[in-house]
N, C-alpha and C positions, 0 to 999 in steps of 0.2 A: 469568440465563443469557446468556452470550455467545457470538455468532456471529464465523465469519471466513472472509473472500473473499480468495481471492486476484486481485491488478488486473494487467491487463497496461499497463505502463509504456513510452513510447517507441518505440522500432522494433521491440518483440517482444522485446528481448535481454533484458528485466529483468522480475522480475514483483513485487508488493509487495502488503506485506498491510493491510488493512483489518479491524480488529477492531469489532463493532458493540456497545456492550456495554447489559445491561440489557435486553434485546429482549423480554422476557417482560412489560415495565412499561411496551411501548408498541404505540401500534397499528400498522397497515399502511402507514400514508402516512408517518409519522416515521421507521420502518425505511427505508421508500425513499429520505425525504430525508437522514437520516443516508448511508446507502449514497451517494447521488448525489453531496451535496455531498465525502465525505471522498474518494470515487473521483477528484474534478474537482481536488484539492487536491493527491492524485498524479500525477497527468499532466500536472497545470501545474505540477509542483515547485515545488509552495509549503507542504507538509507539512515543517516543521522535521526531525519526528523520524526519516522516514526521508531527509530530505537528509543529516544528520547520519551514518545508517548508513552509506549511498552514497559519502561520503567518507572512511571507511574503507575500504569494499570496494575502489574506485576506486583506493587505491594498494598492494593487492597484488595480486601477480603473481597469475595463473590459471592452473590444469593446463594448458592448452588452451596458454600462453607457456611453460611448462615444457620439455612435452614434444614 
């Protein structure tokens, strides 16, 4: 079974997901430290896979610049 959080990233404007997987194969403290460390890994942008989304998102336009 796999769990997901979502993180708030930066100044609030972004939020990103944390998938915790296999949760059923581990106890209480590993879920947290999984949770903690992959949380610490987005907010200090050092998570490749969602840097990599980010610079997608990052060059297109937003409804919000549309309209």
């Amino acid at each position: 079974m796999d769990i997901c959080c979502l993180v708030q990233v930066g100044d609030g404007q972004d939020l990103a997901n944390k998938t915790l997987k296999n949760v059923e194969k581990k106890n209480f403290q590993e879920i947290c430290s999984d949770l903690n460390q992959g949380v610490m890994k987005l907010r200090n942008k050092t998570n490749e896979e969602h840097n990599k989304k980010m610079r997608v998102v990052n060059i297109l336009p937003t409804l919000y610049n549309i309209f």
